[in-house]
C-alpha positions in Angstrom: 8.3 -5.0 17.1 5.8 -7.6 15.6 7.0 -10.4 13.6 5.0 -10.6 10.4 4.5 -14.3 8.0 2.3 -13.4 5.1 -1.1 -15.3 5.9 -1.2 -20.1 4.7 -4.1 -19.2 1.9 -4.7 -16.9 -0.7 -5.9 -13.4 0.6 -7.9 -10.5 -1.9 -7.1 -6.7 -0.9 -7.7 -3.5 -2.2 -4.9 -1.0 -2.1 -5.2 3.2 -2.7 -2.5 4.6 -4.8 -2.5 8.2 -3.3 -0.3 10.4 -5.0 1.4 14.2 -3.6 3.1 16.1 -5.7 4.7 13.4 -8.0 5.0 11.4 -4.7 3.4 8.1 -3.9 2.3 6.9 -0.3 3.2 4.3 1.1 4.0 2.1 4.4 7.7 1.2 5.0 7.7 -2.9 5.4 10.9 -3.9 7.4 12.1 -7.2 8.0 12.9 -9.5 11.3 15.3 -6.9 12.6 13.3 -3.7 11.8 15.2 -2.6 8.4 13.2 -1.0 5.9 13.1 -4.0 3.4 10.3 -2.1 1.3 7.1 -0.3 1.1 3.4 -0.6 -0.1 0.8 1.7 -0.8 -2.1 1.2 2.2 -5.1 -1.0 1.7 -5.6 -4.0 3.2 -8.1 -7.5 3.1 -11.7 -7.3 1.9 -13.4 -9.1 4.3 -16.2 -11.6 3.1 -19.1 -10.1 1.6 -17.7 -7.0 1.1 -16.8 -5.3 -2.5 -13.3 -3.9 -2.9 -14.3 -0.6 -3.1 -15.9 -1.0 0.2 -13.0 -2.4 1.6 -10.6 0.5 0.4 -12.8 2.9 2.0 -13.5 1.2 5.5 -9.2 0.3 5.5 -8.2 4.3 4.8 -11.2 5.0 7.3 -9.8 3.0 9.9 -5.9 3.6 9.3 -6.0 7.5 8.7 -9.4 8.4 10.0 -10.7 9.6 6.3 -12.8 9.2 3.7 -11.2 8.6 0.1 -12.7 9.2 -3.2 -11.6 6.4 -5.6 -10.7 7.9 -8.9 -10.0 5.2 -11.2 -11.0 2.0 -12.2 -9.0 -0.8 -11.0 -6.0 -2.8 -11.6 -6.4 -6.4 -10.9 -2.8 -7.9 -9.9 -2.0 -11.9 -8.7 0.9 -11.2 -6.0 3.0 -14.9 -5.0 5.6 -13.4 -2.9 8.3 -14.7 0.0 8.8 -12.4 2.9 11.4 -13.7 5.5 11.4 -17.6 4.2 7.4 -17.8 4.0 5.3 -17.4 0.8 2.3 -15.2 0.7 0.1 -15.0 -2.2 -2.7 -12.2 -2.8 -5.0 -11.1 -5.8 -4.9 -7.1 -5.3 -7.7 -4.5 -6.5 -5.3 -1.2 -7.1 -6.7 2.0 -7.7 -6.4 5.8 -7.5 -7.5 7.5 -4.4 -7.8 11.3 -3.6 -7.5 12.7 0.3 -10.2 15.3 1.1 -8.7 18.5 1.0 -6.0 19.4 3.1 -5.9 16.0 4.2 -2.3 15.7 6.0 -1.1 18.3 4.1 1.2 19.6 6.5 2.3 16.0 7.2 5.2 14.2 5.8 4.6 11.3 7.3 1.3 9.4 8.7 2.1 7.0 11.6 -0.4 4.5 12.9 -1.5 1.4 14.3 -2.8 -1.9 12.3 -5.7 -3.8 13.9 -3.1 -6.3 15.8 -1.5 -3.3 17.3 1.9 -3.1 15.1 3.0 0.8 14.3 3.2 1.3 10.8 4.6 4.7 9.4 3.4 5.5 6.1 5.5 8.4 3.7 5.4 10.0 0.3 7.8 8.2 -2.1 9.3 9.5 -5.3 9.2 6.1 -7.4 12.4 6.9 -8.7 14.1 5.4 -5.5 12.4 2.6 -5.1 13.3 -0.8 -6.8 17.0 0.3 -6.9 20.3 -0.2 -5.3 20.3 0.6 -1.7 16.7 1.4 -1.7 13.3 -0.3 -0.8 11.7 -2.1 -2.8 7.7 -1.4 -4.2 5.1 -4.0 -3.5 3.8 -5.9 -4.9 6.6 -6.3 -7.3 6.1 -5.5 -10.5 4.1 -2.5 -9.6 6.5 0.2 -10.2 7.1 -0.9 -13.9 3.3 -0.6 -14.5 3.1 2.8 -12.9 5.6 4.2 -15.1 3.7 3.3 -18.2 2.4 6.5 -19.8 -1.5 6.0 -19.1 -0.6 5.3 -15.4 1.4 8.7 -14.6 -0.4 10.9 -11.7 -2.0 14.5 -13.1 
């Protein structure tokens, strides 16, 4: 298992909120020992040069092997966190993304590997059991609390 520390400067990523029947993906983040501490949609860093839309394309490209469509405009959200005694701190493009068709339907879960080699598994949550007792939490926080607003809510 790979020991993760969230990155000594301020990094910008894109994130897709892909959405199933109600159900949001996301990847499980554990902690030092391997429990599930959390979970976050998938995305990752926008690399110098690059626009974020760009960068939430190549990331779902190179993760799960497709091509997204990005459906909304996005949410711009600063994220100073501590995972495991070390602060991280992020600014985050989040937007809507839609699979092609059929795109893991059959699939309740999406496992693969991040470019330093650590396995992620990635699974459809309801938010209702996330940011609650005895279960994982959303990240970034605060992002479950804007998702439930009413102009937020998945078709």
């Amino acid at each position: 298992m790979t020991i993760w520390r969230p990155h000594p400067h301020i990094r910008v990523v894109a994130i897709g909120l892909h959405w199933r029947d109600g159900r949001l993906l996301a990847a499980e983040i554990r902690d030092d020992v391997g429990r599930i501490k959390g979970v976050r949609p998938l995305g990752g860093e926008i690399e110098f040069g690059e626009s974020w839309r760009t960068a939430l394309m190549r990331e779902f490209n190179e993760e799960l092997g497709i091509d997204v469509t990005i459906t909304s405009e996005p949410l711009v959200l600063e994220n100073i966190f501590m995972h495991e005694g070390a602060t991280g701190h992020e600014v985050m493009f989040i937007c809507e993304v839609e699979f092609p068709d059929g795109a893991f339907a059959d699939r309740d879960r999406l496992d693969f590997l991040e470019d330093d080699g650590e396995q992620i598994v990635a699974r459809w949550f309801d938010l209702a059991d996330l940011d609650v007792d005895g279960g994982p939490s959303l990240y970034p926080a605060g992002l479950k609390d804007v998702l439930l607003q009413p102009a937020s809510q998945p078709d």
